[in-house]
CHARMM internal coordinates of N, CA and C (Angstrom, degrees):
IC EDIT
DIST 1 N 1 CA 1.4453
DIST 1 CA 1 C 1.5222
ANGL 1 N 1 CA 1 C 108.76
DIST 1 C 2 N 1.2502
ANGL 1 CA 1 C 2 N 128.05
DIHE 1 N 1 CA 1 C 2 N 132.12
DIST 2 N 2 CA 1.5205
ANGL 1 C 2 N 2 CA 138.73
DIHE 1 CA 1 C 2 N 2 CA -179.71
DIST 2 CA 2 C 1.5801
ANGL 2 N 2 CA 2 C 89.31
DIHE 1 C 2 N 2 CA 2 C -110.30
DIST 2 C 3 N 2.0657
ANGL 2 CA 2 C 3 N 92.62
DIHE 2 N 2 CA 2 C 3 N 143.60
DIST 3 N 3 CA 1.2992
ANGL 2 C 3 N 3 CA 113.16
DIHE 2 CA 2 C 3 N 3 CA 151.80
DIST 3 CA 3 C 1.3753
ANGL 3 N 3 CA 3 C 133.18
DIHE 2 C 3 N 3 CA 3 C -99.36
DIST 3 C 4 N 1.2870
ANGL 3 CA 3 C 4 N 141.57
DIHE 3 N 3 CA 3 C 4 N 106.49
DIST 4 N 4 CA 1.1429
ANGL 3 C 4 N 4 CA 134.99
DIHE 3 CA 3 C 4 N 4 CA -177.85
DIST 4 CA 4 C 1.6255
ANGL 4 N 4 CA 4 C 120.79
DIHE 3 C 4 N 4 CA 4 C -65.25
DIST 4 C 5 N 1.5067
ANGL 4 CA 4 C 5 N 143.26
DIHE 4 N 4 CA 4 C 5 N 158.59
DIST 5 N 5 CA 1.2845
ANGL 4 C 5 N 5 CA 146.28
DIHE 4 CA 4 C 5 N 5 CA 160.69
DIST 5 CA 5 C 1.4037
ANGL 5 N 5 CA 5 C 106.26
DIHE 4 C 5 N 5 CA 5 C -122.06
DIST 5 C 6 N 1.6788
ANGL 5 CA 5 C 6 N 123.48
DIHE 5 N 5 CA 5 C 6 N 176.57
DIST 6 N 6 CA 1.3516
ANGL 5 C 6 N 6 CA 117.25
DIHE 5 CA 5 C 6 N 6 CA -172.44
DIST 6 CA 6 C 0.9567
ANGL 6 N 6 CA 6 C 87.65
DIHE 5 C 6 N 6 CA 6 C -176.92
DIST 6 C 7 N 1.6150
ANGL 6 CA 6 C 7 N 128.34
DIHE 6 N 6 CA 6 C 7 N 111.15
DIST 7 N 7 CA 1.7640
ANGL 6 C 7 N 7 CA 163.09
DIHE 6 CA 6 C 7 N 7 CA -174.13
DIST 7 CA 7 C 1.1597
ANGL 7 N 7 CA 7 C 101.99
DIHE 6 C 7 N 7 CA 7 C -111.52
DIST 7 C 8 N 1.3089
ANGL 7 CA 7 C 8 N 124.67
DIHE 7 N 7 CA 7 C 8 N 141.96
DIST 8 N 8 CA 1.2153
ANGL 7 C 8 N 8 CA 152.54
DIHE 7 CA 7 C 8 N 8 CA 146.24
DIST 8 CA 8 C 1.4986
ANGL 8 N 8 CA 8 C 137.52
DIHE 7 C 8 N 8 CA 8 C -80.86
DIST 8 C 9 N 1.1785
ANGL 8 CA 8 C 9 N 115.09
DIHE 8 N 8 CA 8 C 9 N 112.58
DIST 9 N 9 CA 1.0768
ANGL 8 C 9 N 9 CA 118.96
DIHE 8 CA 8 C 9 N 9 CA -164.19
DIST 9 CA 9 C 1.8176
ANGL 9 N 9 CA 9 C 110.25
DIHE 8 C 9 N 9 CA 9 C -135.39
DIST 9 C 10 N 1.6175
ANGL 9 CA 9 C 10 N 125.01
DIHE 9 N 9 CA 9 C 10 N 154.87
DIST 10 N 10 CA 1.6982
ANGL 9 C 10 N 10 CA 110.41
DIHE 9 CA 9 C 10 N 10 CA 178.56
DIST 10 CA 10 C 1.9116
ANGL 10 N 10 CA 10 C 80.58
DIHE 9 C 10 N 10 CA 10 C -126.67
DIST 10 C 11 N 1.4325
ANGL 10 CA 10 C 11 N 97.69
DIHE 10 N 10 CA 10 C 11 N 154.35
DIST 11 N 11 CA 1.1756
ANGL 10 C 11 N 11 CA 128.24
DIHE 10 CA 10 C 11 N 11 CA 176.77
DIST 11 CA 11 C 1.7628
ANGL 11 N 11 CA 11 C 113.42
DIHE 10 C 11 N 11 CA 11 C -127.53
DIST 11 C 12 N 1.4059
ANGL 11 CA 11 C 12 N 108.80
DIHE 11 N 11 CA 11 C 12 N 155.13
DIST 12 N 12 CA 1.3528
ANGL 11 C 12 N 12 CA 92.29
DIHE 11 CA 11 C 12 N 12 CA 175.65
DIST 12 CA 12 C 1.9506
ANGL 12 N 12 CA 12 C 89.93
DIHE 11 C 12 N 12 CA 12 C -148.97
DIST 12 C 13 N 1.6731
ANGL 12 CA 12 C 13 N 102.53
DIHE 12 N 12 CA 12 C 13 N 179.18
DIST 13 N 13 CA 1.1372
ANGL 12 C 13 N 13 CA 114.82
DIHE 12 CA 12 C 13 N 13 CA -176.16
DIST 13 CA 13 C 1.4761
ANGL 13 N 13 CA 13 C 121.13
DIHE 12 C 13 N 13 CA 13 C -162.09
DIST 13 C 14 N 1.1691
ANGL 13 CA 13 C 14 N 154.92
DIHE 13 N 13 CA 13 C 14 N 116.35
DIST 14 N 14 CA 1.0115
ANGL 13 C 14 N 14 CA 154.34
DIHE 13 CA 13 C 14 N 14 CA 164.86
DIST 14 CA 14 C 1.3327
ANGL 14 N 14 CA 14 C 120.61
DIHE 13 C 14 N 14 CA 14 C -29.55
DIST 14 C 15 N 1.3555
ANGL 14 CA 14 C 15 N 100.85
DIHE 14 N 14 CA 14 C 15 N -49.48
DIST 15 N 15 CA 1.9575
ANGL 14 C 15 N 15 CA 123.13
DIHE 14 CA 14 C 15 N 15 CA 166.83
DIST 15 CA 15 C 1.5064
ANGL 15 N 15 CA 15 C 114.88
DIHE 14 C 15 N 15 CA 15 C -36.80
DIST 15 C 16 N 1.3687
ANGL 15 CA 15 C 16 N 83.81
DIHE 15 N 15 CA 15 C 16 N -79.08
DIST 16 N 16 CA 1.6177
ANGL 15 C 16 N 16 CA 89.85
DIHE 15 CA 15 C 16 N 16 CA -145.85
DIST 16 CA 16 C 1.4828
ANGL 16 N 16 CA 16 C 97.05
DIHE 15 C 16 N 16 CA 16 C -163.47
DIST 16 C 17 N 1.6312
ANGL 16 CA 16 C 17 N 103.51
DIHE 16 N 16 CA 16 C 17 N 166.60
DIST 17 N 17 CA 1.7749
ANGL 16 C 17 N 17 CA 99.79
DIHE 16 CA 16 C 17 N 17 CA 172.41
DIST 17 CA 17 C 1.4050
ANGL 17 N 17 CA 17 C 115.76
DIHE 16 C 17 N 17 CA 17 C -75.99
DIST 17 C 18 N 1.4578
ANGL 17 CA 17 C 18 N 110.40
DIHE 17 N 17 CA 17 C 18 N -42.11
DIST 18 N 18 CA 1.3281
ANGL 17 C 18 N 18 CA 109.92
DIHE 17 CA 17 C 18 N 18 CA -178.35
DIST 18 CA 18 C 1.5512
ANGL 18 N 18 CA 18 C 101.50
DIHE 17 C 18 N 18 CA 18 C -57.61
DIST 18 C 19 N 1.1167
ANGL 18 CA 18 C 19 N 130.27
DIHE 18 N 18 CA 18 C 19 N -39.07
DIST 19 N 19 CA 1.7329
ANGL 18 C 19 N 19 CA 113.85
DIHE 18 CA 18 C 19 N 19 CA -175.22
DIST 19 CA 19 C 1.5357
ANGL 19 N 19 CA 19 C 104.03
DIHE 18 C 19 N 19 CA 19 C -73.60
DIST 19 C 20 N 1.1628
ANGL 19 CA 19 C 20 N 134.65
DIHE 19 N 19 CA 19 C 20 N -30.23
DIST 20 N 20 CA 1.6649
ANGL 19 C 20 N 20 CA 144.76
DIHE 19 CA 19 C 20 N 20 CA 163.71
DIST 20 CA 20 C 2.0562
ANGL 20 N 20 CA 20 C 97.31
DIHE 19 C 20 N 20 CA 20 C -32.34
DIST 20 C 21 N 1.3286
ANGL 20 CA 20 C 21 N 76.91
DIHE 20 N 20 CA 20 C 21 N -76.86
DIST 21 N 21 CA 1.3519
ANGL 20 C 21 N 21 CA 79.08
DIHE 20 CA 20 C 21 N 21 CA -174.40
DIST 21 CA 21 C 1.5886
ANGL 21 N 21 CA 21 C 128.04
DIHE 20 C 21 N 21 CA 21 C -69.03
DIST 21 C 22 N 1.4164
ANGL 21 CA 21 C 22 N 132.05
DIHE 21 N 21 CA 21 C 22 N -23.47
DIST 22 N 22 CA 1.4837
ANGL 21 C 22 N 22 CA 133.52
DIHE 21 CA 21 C 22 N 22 CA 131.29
DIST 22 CA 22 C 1.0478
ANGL 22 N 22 CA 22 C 112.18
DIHE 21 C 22 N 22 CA 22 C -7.88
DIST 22 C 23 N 1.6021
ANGL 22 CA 22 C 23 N 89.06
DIHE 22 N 22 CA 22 C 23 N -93.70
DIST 23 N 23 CA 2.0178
ANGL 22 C 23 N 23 CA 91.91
DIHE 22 CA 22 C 23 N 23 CA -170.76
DIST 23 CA 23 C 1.6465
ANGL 23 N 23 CA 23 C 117.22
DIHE 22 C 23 N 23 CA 23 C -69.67
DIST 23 C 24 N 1.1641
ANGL 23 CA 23 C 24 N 126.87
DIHE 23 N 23 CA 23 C 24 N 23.52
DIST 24 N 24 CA 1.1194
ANGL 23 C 24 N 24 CA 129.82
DIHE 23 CA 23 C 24 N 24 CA 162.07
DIST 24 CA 24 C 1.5043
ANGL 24 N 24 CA 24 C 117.13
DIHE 23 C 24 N 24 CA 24 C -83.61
DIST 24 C 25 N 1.5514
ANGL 24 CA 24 C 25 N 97.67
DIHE 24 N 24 CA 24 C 25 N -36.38
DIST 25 N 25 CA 1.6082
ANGL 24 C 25 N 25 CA 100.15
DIHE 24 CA 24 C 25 N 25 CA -178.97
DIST 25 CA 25 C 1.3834
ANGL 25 N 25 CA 25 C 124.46
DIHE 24 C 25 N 25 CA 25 C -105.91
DIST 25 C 26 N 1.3650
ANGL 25 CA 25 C 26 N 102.72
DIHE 25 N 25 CA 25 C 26 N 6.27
DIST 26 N 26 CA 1.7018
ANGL 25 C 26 N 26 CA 124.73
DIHE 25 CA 25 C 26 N 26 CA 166.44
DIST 26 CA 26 C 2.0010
ANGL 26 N 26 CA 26 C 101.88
DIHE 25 C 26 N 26 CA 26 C -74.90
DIST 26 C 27 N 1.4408
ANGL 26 CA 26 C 27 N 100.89
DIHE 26 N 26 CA 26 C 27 N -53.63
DIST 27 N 27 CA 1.4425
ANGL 26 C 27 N 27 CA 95.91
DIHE 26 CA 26 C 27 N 27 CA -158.74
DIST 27 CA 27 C 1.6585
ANGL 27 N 27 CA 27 C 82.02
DIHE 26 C 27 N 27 CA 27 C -78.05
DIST 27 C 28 N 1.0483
ANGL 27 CA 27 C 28 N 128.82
DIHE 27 N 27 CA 27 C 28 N -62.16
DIST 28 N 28 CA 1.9305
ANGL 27 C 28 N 28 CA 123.81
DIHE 27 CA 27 C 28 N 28 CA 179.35
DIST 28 CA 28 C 1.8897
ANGL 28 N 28 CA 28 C 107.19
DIHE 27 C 28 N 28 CA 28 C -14.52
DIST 28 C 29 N 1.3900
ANGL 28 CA 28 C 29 N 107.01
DIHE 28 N 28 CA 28 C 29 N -50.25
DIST 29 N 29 CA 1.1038
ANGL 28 C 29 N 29 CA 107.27
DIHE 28 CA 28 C 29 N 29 CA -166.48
DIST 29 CA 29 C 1.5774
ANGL 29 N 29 CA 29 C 131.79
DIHE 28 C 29 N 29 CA 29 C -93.35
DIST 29 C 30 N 1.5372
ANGL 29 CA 29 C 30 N 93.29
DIHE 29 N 29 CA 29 C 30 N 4.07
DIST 30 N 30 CA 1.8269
ANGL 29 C 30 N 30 CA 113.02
DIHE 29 CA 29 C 30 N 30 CA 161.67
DIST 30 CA 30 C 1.8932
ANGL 30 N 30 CA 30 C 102.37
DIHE 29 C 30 N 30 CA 30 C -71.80
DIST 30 C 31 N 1.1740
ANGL 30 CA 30 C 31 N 112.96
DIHE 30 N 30 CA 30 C 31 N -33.35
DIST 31 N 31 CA 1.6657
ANGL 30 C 31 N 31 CA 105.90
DIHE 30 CA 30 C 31 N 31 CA -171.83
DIST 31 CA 31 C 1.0918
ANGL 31 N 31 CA 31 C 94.78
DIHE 30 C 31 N 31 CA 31 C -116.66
DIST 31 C 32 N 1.6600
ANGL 31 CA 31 C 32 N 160.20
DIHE 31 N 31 CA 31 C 32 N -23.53
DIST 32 N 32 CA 1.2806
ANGL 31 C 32 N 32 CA 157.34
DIHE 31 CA 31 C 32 N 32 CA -178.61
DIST 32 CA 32 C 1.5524
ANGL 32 N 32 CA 32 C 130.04
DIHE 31 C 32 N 32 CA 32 C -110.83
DIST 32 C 33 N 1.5885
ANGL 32 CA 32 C 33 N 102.82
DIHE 32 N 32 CA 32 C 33 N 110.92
DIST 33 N 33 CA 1.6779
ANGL 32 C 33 N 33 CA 99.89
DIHE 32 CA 32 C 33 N 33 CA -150.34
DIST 33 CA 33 C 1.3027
ANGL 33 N 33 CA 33 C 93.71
DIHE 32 C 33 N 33 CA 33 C -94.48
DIST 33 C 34 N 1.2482
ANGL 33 CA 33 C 34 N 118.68
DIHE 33 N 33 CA 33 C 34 N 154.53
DIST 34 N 34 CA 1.9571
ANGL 33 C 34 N 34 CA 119.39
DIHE 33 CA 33 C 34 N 34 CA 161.11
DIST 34 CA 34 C 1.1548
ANGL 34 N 34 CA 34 C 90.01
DIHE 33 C 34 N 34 CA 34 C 72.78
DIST 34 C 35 N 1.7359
ANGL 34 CA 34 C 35 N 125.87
DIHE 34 N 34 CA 34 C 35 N 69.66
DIST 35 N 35 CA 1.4072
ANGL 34 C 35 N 35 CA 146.61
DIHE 34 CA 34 C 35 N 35 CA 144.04
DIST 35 CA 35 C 1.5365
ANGL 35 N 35 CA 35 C 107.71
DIHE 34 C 35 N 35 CA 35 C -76.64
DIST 35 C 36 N 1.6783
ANGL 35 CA 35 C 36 N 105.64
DIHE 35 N 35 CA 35 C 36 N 96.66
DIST 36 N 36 CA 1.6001
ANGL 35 C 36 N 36 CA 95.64
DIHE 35 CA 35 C 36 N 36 CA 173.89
DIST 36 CA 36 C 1.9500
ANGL 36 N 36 CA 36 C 106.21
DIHE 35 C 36 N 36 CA 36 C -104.84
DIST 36 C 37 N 1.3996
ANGL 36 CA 36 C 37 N 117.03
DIHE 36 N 36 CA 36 C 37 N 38.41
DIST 37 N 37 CA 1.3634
ANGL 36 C 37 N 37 CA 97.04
DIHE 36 CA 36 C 37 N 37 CA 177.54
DIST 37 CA 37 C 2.0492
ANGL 37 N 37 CA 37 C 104.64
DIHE 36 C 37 N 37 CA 37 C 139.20
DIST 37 C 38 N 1.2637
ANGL 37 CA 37 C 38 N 80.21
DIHE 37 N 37 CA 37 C 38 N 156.60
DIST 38 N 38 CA 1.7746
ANGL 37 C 38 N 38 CA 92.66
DIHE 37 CA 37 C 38 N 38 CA -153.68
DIST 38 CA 38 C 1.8525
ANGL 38 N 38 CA 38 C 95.29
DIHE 37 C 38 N 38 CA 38 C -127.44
DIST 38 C 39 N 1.1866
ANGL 38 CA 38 C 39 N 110.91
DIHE 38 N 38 CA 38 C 39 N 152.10
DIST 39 N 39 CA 1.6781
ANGL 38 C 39 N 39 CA 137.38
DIHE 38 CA 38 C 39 N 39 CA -175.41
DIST 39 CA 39 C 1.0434
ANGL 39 N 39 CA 39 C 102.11
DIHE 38 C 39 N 39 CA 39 C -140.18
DIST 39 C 40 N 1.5512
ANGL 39 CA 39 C 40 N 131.02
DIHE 39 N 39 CA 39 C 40 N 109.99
DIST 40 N 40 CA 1.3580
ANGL 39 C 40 N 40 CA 144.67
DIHE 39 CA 39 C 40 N 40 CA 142.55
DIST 40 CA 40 C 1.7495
ANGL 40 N 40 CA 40 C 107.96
DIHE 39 C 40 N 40 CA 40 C -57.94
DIST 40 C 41 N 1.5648
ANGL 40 CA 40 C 41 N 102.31
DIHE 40 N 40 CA 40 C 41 N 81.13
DIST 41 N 41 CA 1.8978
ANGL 40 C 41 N 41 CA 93.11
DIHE 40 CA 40 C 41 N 41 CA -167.14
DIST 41 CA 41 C 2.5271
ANGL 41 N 41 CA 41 C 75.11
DIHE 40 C 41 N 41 CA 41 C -93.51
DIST 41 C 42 N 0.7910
ANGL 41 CA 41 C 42 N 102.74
DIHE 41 N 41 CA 41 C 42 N 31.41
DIST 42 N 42 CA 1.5993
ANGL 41 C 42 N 42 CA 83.34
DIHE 41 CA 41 C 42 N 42 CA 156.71
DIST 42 CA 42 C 1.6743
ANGL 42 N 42 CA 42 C 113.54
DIHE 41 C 42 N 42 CA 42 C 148.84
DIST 42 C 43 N 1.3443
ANGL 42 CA 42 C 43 N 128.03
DIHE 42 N 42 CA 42 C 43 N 135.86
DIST 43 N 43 CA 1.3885
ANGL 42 C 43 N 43 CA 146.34
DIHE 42 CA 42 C 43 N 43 CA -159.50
DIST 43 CA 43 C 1.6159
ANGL 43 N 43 CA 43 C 86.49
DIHE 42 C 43 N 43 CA 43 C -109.44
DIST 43 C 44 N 1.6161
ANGL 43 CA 43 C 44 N 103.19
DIHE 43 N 43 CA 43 C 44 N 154.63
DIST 44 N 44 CA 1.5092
ANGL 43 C 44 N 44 CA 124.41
DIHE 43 CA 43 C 44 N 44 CA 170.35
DIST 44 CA 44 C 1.5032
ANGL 44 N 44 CA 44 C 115.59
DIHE 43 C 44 N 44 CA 44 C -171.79
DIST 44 C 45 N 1.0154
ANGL 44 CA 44 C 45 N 122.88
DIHE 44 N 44 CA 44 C 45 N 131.66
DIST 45 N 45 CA 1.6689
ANGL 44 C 45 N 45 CA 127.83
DIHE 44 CA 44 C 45 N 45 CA 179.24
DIST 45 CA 45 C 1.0194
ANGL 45 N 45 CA 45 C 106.86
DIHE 44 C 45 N 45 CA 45 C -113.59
DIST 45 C 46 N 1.5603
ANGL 45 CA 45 C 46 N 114.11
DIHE 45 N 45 CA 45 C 46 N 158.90
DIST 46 N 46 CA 1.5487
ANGL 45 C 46 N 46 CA 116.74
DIHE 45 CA 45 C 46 N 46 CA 176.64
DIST 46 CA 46 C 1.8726
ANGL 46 N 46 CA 46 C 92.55
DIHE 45 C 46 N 46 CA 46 C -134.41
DIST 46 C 47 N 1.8323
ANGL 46 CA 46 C 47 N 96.14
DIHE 46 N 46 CA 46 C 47 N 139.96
DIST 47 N 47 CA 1.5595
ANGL 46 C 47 N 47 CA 104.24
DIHE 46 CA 46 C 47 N 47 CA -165.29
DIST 47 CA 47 C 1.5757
ANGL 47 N 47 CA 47 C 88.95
DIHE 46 C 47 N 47 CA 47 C -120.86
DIST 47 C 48 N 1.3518
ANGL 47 CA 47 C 48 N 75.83
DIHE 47 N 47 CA 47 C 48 N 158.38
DIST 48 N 48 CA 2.0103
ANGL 47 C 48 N 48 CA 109.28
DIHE 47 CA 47 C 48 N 48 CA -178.83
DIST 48 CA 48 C 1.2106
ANGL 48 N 48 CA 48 C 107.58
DIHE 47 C 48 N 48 CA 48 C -148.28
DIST 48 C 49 N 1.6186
ANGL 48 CA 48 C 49 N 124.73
DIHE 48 N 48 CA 48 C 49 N 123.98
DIST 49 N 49 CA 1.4998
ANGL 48 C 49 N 49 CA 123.54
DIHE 48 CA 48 C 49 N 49 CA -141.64
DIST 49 CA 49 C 0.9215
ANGL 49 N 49 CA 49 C 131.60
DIHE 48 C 49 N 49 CA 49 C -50.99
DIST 49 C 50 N 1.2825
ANGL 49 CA 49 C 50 N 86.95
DIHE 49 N 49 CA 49 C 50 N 99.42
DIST 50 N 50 CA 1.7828
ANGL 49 C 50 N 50 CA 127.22
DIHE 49 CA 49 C 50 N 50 CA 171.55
DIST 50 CA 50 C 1.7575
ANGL 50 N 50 CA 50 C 106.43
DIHE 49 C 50 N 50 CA 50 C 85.05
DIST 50 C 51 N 1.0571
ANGL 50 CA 50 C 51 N 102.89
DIHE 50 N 50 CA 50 C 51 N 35.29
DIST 51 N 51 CA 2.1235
ANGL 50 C 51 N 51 CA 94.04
DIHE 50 CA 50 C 51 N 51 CA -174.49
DIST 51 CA 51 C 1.5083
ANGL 51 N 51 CA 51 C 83.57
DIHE 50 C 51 N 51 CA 51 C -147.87
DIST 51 C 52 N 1.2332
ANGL 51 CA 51 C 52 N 92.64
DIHE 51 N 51 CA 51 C 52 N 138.73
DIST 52 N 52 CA 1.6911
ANGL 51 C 52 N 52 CA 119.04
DIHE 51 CA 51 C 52 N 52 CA 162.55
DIST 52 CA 52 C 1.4438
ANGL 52 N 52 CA 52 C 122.68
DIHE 51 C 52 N 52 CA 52 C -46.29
DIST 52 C 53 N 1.3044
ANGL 52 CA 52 C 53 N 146.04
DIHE 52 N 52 CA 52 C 53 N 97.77
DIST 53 N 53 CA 1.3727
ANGL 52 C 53 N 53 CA 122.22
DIHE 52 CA 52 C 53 N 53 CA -152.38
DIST 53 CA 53 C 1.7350
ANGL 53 N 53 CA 53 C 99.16
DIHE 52 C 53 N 53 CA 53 C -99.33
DIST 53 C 54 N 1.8700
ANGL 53 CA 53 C 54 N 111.73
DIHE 53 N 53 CA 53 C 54 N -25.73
DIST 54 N 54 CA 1.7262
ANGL 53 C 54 N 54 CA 97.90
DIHE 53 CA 53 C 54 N 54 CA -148.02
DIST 54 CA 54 C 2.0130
ANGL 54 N 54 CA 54 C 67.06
DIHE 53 C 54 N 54 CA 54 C -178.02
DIST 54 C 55 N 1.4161
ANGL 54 CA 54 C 55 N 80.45
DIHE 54 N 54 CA 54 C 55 N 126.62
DIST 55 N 55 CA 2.2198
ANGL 54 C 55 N 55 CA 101.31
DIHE 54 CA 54 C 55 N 55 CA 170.57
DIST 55 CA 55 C 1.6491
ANGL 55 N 55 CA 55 C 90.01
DIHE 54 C 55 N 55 CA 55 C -109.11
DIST 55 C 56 N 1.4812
ANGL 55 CA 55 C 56 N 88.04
DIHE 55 N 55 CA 55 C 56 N 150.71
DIST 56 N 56 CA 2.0340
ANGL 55 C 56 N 56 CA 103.10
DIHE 55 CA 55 C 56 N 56 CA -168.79
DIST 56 CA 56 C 1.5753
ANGL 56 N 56 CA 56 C 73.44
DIHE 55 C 56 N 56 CA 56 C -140.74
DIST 56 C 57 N 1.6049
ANGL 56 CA 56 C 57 N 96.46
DIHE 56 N 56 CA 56 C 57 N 136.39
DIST 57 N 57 CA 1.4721
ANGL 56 C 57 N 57 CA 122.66
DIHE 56 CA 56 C 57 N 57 CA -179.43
DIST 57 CA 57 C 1.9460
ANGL 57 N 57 CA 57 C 96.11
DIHE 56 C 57 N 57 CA 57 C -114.13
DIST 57 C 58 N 1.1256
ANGL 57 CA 57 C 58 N 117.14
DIHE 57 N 57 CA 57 C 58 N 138.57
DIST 58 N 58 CA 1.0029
ANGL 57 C 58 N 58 CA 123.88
DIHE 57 CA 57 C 58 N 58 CA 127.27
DIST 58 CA 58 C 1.9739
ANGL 58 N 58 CA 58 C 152.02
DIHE 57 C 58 N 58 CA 58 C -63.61
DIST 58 C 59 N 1.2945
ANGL 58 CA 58 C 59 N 118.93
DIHE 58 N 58 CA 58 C 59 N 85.99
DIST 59 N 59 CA 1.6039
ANGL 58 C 59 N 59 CA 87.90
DIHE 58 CA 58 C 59 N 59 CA -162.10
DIST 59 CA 59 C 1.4164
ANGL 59 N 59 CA 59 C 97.10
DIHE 58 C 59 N 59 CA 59 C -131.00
DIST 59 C 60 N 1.5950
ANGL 59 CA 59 C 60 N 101.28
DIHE 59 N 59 CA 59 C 60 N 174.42
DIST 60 N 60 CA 1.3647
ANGL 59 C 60 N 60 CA 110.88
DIHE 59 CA 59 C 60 N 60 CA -154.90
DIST 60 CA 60 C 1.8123
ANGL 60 N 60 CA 60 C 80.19
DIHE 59 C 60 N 60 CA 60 C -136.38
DIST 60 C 61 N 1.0948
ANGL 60 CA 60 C 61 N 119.78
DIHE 60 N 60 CA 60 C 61 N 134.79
DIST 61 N 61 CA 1.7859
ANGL 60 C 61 N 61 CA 132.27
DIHE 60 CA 60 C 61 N 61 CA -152.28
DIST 61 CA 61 C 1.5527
ANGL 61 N 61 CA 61 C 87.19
DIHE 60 C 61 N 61 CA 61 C -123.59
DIST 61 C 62 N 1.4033
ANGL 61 CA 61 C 62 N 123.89
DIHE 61 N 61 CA 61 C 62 N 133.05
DIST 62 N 62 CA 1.5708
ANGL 61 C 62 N 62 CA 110.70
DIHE 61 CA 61 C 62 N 62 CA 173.46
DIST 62 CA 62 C 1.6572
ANGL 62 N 62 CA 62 C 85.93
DIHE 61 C 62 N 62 CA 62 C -123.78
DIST 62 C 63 N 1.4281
ANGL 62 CA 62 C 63 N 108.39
DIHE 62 N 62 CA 62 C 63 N 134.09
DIST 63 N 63 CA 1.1413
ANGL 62 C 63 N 63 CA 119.60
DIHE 62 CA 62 C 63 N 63 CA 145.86
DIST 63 CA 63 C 1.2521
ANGL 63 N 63 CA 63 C 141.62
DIHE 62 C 63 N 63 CA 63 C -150.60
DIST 63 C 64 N 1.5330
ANGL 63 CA 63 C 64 N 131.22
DIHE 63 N 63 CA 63 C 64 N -179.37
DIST 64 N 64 CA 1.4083
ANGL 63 C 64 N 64 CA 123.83
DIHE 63 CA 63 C 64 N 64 CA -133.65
DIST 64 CA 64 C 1.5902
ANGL 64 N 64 CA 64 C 99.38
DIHE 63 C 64 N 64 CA 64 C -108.01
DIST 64 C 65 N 1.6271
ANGL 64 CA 64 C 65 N 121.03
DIHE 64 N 64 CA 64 C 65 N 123.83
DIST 65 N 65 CA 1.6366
ANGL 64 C 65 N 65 CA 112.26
DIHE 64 CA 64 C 65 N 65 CA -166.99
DIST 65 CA 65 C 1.4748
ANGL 65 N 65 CA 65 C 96.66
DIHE 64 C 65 N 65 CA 65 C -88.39
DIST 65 C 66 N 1.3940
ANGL 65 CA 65 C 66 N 106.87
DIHE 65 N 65 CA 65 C 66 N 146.26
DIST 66 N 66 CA 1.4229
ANGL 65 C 66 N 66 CA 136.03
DIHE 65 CA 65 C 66 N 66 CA -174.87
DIST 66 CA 66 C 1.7144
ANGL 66 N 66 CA 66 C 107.44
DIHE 65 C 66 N 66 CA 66 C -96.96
DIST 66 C 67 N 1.5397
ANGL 66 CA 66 C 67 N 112.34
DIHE 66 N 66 CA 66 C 67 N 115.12
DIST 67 N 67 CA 1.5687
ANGL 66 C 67 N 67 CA 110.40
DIHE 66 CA 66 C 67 N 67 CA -174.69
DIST 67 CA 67 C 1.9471
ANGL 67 N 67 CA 67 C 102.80
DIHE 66 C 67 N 67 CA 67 C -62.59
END
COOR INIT
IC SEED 1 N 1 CA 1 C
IC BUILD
């Protein structure tokens, strides 16, 4: 039987969300081992007149606890 956990973490990107959320689970996964899966629990942009400057992901990281 495995236990799962599920951390919260926000990422952001100049790009795009999908790259938000990339490098969210790149840097997650330098300190968090047994990453089985990612939740966009929420999107956010930040504007500079009138242009998109930087997308902020919300995410929730599930992974698998090690006895």
């Amino acid at each position: 039987m495995s236990v799962a956990k599920v951390t919260e973490i926000i990422a952001s990107s100049p790009t795009s969300v999908e790259d938000a959320v990339r490098e969210g689970v790149k840097r997650a996964s330098k300190t968090i081992k047994g990453i089985q899966g990612v939740w966009v629990k929420d999107t956010k942009a930040t504007v500079d007149n009138g242009e998109i400057t930087e997308w902020r992901c919300t995410l929730k990281i599930t992974f698998v606890v090690n006895d």
